[in-house]
N, C-alpha and C positions, 0 to 999 in steps of 0.2 A: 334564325329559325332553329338552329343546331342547340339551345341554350334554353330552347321552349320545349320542346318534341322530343329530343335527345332519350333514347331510352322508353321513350312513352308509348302506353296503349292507346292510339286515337280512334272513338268513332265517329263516323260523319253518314248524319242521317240525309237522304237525299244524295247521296253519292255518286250514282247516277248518270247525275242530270250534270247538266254543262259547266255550274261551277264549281261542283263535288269533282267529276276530271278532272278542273284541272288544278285543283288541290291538292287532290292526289298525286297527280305526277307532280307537282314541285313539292310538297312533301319529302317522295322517293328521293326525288332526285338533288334536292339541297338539305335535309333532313337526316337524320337518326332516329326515326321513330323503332321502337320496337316491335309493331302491329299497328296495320290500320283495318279497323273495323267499317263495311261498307253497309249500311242497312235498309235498306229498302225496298219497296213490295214486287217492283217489275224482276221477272224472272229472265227474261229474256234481254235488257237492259245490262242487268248482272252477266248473264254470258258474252256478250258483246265486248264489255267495262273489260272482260278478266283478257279475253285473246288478247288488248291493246297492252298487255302488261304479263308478256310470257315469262314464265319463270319467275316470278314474285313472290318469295315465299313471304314474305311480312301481310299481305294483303288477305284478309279475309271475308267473305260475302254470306250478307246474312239475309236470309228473306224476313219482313216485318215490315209493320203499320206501324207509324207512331200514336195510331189510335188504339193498339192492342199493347195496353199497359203490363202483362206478365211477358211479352215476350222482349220490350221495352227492357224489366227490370233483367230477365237474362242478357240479355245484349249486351249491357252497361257493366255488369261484372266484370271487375277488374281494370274498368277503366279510368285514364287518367286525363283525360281531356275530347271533351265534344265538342265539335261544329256541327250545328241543326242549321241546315238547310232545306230540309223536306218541308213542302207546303203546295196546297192549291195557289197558287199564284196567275191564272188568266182570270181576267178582270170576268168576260162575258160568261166563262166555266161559271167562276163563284156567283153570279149573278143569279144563275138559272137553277143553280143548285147550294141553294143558298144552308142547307143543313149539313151538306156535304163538307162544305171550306170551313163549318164549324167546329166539325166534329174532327178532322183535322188540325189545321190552325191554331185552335181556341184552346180543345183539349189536349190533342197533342202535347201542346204546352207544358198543359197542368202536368199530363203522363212524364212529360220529360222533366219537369224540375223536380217530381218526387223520386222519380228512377234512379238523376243522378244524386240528392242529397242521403240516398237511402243506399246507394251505393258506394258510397266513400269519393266521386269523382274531385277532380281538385278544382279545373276550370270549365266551365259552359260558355260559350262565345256560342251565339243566334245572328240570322240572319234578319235584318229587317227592309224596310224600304220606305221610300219618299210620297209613299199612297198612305201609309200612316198616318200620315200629318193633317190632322184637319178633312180625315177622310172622305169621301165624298159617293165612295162605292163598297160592297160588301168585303173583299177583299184587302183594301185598304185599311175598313174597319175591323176583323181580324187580325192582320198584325197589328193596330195601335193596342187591339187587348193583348197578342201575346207581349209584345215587349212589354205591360204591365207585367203580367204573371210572370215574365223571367226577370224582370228586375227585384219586385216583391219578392222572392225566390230567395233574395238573399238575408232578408229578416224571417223567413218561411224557415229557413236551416236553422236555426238556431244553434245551438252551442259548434252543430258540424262545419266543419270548413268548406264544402263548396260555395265558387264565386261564378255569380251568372252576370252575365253582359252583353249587351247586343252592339249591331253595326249596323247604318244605317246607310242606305246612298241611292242611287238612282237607275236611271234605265242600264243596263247591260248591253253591251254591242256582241252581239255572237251568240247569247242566253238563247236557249228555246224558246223564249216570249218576246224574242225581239222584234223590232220593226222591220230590221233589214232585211231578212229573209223573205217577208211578205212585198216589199217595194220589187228586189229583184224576182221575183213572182211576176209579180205584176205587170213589169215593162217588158216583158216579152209581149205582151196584148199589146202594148204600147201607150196603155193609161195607168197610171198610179194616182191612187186617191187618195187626199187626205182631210181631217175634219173640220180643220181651221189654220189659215195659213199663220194666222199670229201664233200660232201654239209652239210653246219654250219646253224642253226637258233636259234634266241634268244628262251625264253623261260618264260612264265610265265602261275599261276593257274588262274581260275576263282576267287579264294576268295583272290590271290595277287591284280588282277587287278581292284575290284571293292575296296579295301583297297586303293589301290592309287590312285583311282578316287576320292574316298571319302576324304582322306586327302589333293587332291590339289586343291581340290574345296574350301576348308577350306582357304589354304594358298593364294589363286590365288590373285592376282591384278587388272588382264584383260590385254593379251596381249604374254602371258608367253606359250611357250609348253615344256612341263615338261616331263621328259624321266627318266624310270625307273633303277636301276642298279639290270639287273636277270642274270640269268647264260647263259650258248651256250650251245648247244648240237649238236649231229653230229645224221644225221637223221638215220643212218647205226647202231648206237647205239641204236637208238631208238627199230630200226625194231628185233635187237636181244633181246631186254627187253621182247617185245608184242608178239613176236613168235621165242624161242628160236631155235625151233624144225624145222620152214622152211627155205626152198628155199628163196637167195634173187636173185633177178632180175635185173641187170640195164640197163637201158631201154634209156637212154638219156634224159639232161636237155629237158623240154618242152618250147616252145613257151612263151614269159613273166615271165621266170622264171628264180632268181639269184643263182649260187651256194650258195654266203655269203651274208648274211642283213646288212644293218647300221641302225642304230637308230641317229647317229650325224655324220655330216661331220666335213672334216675339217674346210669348211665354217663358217660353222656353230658356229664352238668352240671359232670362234673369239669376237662371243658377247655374250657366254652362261656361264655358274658358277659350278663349281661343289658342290655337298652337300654330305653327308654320303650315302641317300640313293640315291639318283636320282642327275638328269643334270635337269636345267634351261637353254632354250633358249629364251634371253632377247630380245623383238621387236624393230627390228630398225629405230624406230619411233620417233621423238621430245615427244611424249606427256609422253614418258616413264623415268622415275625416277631411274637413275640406283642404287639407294639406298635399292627397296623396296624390298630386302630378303638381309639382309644381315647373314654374316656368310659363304657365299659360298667363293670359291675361283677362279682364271681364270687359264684356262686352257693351256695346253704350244700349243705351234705354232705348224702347222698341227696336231694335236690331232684327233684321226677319233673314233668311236665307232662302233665297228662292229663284228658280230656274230665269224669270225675266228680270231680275237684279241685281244677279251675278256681275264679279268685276271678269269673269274670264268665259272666254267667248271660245268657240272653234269655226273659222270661217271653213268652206268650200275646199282649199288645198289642206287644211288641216285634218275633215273629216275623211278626206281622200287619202288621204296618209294612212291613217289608221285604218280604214276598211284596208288597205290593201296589206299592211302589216298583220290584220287579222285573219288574210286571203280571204276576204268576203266580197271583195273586187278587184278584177282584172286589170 
């Protein structure tokens, strides 16, 4: 981290929220950054963020939408490295307000790749996710066009040097949109419901996901979305971990919702690499280098990654482990 950030102005839109925290603090805390820029619309969010972090003088908090493009391009002044994190991200929000995750999301996007090539920025590391993939809900199909417009991004600069790249990966244990919170909700009634017991989803912590942000920012090129290797879990599992003692429920898949996730299609595998830990998906674009990671290897023909064909699994004492390392269970 010290060798990425060292001396740098970072800003991270969505800051926030649950994975901007804790970015932030391991930033500070294993980090040299010279400013971290916090940007985003909640006002009250922001005062909360700053008590958790008294006396910080590197920290500073901006109020702004990544839909308001001038206040965007002031933001970005001076800066030398963004994490976008900001987005509508509930599946039912974006559903019902389906202009709103756009005007977000979509432009956002566009506001943020001009802000930073117009600003001299050096890297752009995006957040994306496993709703992308062969989306199925409005949400999901928002990120599959921002990761477009941030990877095009980088034939969009032209002669300038910024590099955009995204990350991709799956559910979040701890996030604001998580599941777990709603289960332990729930078993206080003493029923948890769920929409289908066959239902698989990837799986990662808040301190996995901001580690693999941090290290692909490091490796990035401009161009690359990078996919993690986490376990599956079966949500039916889950619900016995967080409430051994209820009632479960199933209620039927909802509306924009998949039994199984992918993180890579088979499309996909045709120009991506595998690593130890993670997948590279190489952009198939002329300006890209298929050199620039070497070490990976190619993937066999239709190769698909996905929540119910995972080779790694977390049983019952595993997800018990981690909720309680997470203190999200007793």
């Amino acid at each position: 981290m010290a060798d990425i950030f060292e001396g740098k102005t970072v800003l991270i839109t969505g800051g926030t929220g649950s994975f901007g925290q804790r970015m932030v603090k391991s930033l500070l805390e294993k980090g040299s950054p010279k400013a971290v820029r916090i940007y985003t619309r909640g006002e009250l969010k922001q005062v909360e963020m700053e008590r958790l972090f008294p006396g910080e003088s590197r920290l500073r908090f901006l109020i702004g939408d990544i839909r308001d493009r001038e206040r965007l391009y002031r933001a970005m002044k001076g800066v030398d490295i963004v994490i976008h994190a900001a987005a509508l991200k509930h599946v039912p929000v974006c559903e019902y307000n389906p202009a709103e995750a756009v005007k977000t999301n979509i432009n956002g996007a566009m506001n943020l790749v001009d802000a930073a090539i117009d600003n001299g920025v050096e890297r752009v590391m995006t957040l994306s996710t496993d709703k992308a993939v062969h989306p199925v809900n409005l949400y999901g199909a928002t990120k599959a066009v921002m990761e477009k417009i941030v990877i095009q991004g980088n034939v969009y600069r032209g002669g300038k040097g910024t590099s955009f790249s995204c990350v991709r990966y799956g559910n979040v244990v701890g996030s604001s949109g998580s599941i777990v919170p709603l289960f332990l909700q729930q078993s206080k009634k003493g029923e948890i419901t769920i929409t289908d017991d066959r239902m698989t989803r990837f799986w990662i912590t808040l301190d996995q996901g901001v580690e693999f942000v941090t290290r692909c920012t490091g490796m990035m090129k401009g161009g690359e979305i990078f996919v993690p290797k986490i376990p599956s879990m079966r949500v039916a599992d889950l619900a016995k971990v967080v409430a051994p003692s209820a009632k479960i429920k199933i209620i039927g898949i909802r509306p924009g919702e998949k039994l199984h996730e992918a993180l890579l299609t088979e499309d996909e595998s045709r120009h991506a690499k595998e690593f130890d830990r993670h997948f590279i998906i190489e952009p198939e674009f002329p300006f890209w280098d298929a050199s620039s990671h070497s070490g990976g290897k190619a993937l066999p023909e239709g190769f698909r990654y996905s929540s119910d064909n995972n080779k790694v699994w977390l049983d019952g004492a595993g997800l018990k482990r981690i909720l309680q390392e997470q203190k999200l269970l007793g």
